[in-house]
N, C-alpha and C positions, 0 to 999 in steps of 0.2 A: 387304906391304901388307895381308894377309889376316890377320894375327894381332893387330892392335891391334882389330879388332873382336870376334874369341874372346874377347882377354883382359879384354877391357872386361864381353863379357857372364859370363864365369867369375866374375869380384870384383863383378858386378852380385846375383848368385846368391848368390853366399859370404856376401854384404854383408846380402841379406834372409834368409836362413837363419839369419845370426846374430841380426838383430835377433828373427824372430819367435822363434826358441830363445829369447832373453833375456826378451823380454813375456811367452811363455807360461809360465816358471818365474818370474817375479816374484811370481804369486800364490799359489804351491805350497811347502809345505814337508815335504819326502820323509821315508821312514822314516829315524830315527837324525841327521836333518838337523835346526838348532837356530838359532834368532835372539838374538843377545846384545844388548844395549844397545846403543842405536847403530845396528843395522841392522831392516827392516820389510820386509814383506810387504803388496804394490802389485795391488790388484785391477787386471782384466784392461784398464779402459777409463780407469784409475788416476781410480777415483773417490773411491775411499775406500785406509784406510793403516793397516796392525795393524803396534806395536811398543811401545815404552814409552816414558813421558810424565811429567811433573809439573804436576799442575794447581795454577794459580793461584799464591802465594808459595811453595808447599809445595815441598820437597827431595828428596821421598818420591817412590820411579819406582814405576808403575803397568802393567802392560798392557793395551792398551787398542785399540779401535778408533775410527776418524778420517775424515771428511770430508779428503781430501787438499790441495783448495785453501781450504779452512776448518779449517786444525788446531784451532783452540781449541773445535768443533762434536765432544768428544769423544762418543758413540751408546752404547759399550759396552765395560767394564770387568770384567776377569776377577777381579783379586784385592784390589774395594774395600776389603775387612778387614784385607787381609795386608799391608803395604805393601813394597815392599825401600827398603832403608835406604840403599844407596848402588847406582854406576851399573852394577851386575854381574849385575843378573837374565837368567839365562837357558831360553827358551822350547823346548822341547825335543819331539820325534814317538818314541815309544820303539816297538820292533820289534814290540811284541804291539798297536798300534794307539793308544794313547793320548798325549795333550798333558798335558805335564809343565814345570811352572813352577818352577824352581827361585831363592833366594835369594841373598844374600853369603856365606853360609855354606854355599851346596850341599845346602840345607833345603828340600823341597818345601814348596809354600806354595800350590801352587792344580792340582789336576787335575782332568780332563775327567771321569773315574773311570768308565770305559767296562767294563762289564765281557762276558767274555770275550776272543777274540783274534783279531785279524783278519788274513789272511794278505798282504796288501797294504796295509797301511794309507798314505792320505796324505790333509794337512790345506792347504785351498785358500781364500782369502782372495773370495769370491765382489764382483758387483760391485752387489750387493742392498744389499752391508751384512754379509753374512752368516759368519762363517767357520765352517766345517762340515768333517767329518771324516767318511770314507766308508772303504771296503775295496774298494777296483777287481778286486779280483780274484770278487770272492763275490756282493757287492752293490752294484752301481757307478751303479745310479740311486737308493740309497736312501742316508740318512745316517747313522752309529753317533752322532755327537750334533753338536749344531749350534748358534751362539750366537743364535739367533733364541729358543729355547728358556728361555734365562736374561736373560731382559731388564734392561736396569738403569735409567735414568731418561729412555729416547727408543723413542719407539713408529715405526720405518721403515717405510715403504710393502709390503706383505707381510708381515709381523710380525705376531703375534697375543697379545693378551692374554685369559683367559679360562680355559674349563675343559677338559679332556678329562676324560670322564664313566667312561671306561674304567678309571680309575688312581686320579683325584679329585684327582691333581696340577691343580694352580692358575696360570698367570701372570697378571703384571701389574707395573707399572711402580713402581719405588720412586726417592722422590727423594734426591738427595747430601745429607750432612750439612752441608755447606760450598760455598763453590768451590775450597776449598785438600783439600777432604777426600772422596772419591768411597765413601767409605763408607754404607751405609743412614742416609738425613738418615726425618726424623718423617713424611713424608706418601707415601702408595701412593695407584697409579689403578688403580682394577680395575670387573671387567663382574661385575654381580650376575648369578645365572644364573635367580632364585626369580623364575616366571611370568613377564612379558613381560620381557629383559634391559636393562638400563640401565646408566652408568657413572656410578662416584661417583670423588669425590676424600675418603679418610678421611686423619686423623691420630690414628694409636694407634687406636683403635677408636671412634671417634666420626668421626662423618658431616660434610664441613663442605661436601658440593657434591654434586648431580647432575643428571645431564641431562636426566633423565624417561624413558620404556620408549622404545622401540625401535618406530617405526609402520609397518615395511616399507620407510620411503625413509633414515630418516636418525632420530634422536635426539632428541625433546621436549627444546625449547628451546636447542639449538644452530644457529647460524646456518645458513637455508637456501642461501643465493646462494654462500659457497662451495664448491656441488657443482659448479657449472662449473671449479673447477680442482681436485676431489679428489671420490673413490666411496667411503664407508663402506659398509661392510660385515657386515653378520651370518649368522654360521657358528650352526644348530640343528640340529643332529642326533641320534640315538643314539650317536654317539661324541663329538662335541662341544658345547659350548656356547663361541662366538668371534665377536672383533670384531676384524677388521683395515680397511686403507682402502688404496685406488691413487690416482695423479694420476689428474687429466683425459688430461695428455699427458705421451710423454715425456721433454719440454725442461722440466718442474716439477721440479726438485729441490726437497723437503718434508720435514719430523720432526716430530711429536708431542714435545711435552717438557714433562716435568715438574720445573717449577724450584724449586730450594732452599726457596722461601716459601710451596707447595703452590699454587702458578696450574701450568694446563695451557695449553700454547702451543702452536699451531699455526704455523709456521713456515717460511716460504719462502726460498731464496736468489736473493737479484737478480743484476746481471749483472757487480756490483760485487764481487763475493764475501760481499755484508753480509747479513743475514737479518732480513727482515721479518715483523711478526707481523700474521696474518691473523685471529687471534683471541684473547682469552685469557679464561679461567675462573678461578673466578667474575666476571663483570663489572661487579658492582654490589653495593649492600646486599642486593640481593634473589635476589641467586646463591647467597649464604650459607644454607646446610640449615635449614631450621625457624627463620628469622629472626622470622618474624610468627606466631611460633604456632601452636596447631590451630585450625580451622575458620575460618580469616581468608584474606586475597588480601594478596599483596604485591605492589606498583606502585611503578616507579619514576617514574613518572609525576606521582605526587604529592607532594608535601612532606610530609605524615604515609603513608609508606611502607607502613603497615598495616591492612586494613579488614576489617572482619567480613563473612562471607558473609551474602547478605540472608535473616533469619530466625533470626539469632544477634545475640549482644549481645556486649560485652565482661563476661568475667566479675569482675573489678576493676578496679581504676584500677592498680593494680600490675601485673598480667599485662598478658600481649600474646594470651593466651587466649583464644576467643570460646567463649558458650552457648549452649546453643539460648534461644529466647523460649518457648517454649515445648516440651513433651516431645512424638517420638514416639507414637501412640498406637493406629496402623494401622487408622484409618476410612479410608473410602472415596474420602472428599473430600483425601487427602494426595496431592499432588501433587510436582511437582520445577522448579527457578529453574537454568536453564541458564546456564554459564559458559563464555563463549566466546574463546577463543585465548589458552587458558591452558596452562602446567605442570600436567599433572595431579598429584593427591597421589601421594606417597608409596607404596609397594607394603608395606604395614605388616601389617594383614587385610584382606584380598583376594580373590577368586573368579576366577577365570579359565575362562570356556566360551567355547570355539572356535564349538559349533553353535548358537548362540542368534541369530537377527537382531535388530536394532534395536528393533522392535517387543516381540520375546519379552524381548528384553534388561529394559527397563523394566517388561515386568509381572512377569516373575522378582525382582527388585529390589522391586517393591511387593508378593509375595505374603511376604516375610522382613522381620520388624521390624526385627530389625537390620539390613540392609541400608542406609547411610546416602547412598550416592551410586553412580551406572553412569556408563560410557562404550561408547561403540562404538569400537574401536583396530583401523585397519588392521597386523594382523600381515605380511601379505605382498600383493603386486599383486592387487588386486581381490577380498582376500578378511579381514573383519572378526570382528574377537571381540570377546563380551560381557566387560567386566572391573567389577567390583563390590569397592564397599568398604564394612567394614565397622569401626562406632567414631568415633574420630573422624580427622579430614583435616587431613594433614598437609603441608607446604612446597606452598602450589599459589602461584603466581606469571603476572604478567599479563605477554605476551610482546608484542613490536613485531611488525609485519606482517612482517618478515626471517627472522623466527623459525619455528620449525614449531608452532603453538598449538593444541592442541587442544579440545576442546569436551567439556562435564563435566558431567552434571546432579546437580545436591545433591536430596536429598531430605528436602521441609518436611511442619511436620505442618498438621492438617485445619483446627486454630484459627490456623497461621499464614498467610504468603502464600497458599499452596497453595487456603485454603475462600476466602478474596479474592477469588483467581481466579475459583475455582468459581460464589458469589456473581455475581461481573463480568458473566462469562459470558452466568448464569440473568437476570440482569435485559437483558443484551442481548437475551437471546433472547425476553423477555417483551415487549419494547419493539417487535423483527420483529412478534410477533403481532398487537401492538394496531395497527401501522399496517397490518398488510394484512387486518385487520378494517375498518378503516376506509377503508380501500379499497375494501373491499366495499357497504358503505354510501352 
């Protein structure tokens, strides 16, 4: 009577010992140990799935990383160049520490290229996103190289694009040529790191999007409200310059993506398995880089999308250019016409002082002729820099209340707005006098 309850809990044992043996090697693959075609490597809470793929009509296998219940949600791609040609690629951990990609022909075609040698080496399918490759035996809280490092066209929660200042190595996201083709397509997202950091969208070397500097909460002119469900992030240091972002919480599953037609997606998965887009870039005529020219506003607001800054004219019927009306000429009477909850320009020539206040900020700015416009830009909680531009102003755009819009003073000269004012002002002030002269009386 006494042994069916032993045996019960013996096979009770055996039964969980197996299973956790089998989840905790789902996501590890040991030294000398290899994934052929066919078989994948299953993070730990099987959120995501490394193995090889074919995207879209193409024939061509891939290795790759994967949303597990969203396959077609491919993150990260090892060998977009190389493609193997038929279903024999195999993924391979070689005894000195390194991941080795091999072809149909038994032709390396993609390594980690780790150099030195690690005396334990193994590579673990993390449930970040991440697969990383460590030496447990030497350095078992640090990584020899990790795929967060080579990003390919989705930006994960933890994930960084940007600079380390130490090497002058670069990341940042590059889009697929195709959906059949996971090779480098024409458009990169990267964080400019020159004076306050901002992120563009370029194709080849030309600008077609950004989001404005960086104010301490979040990104000039990307949507404020959803930071209830995500935290951007700015890394400034002496070793770095970086933008990564977290959910709110941890029932968001989220990806940043950069899709084939160079739009940037923000992207949630519902409960359907389907993915919703919480935003996408650029989102208008007036997302577009330098749409309206220099020294103009872009509004989508209006049905003629372009308008000169007040105290500028258009410089033809042809441009989208604006002029001043008048030039510069650093009297006394110049003053500045504030733009409010705007994109600010462009970081083209520029000033950046951390110690200048508000105050200082605008007479700094009025004592340099060039100096053509300031802002006050919160860099970080509760603490502002003077930012100055000089020449002319470039992509400034009029943002919705949703937006983070900052506030921008241009600077006019003495014959234009600026002595109007001044003018205004003096005769208001002449106008107090007389009636409390006559008050007196």
């Amino acid at each position: 009577m006494e042994t069916a309850p032993v045996f019960t809990l013996i096979c009770f044992v055996v039964l969980v010992f197996s299973h956790s043996e089998l989840s905790e090697e789902a996501d590890v693959l040991g030294v000398e140990g290899s994934i052929s075609d066919g078989e994948t490597l299953i993070s730990s809470l099987e959120t995501f799935e490394l193995g090889f793929f074919s995207p879209g009509k193409s024939r061509n296998r891939y290795l790759g990383i994967w949303y597990k219940n969203s396959p077609e949600a491919v993150v990260w791609v090892a060998n977009g160049n190389n493609p193997i040609a038929e279903r024999k690629g195999v993924l391979t951990l070689s005894d000195t520490g390194n991941l080795v990609l091999f072809n149909q022909t038994n032709s390396v075609i993609w390594s980690s290229n780790v150099s030195g040698t690690a005396q334990d080496p193994v590579a673990r399918l993390l449930d970040t996103g991440n697969f990383v490759l460590k030496d447990n035996k030497s350095m078992p809280e640090s990584y020899l190289w990790q795929s967060f490092d080579h990003p390919s066209d989705t930006l994960l929660p933890g994930m960084k694009i940007g600079w380390n200042l130490k090497t002058g190595e670069e990341r940042y996201l590059t889009s697929w040529k195709s959906a059949d083709d996971p090779s480098p397509g024409n458009f990169t997202y990267r964080l400019d790191k020159n004076g306050l950091p901002q992120l563009f969208i370029d194709r080849g070397s030309v600008k077609i999007y950004r989001t404005g500097p960086w104010n301490g909460i979040g990104f000039g002119a990307v949507p404020a409200v959803p930071n209830l469900v995500f935290k951007p992030i700015v890394i400034s240091n002496e070793n770095e310059v970086s933008h990564t972002y977290e959910p709110a919480s941890e029932a968001i599953t989220m990806r940043l993506w950069l899709n084939r037609s160079g739009y940037v997606q923000r992207l949630l998965l519902n409960q359907q398995s389907k993915w919703d887009v919480l935003y996408s870039a650029p989102l208008d005529k007036c997302g577009s880089y330098g749409s309206c020219g220099v020294n103009s506003i872009c509004s989508s607001r209006r049905a003629d999308a372009c308008e000169c800054i007040k105290g500028f004219i258009s410089k033809s019927q042809e441009s989208k250019n604006c002029v001043r009306e008048s030039a510069l000429d650093c009297q006394k009477g110049e003053d500045f016409t504030r733009l409010v909850g705007v994109k600010v320009p462009d970081l083209l020539k520029f000033q950046l002082n951390e110690s200048l206040n508000p105050t200082r900020c605008e007479a700094e700015c009025l004592k340099d002729c060039s100096c053509t416009a300031y802002a006050n830009m919160n860099v970080s909680e509760g603490r502002t820099s003077c930012l100055m531009w000089f020449g002319d102003l470039l992509d400034i755009t009029e943002v919705s209340d949703m937006y983070r819009g900052e506030g921008v003073f241009v600077r006019l000269s003495a014959s234009g707005l600026g002595m109007h004012t001044c003018y205004a002002s003096y005769a208001f002030f002449l106008e107090l006098l007389m009636f409390d002269r006559y008050l007196e009386s």
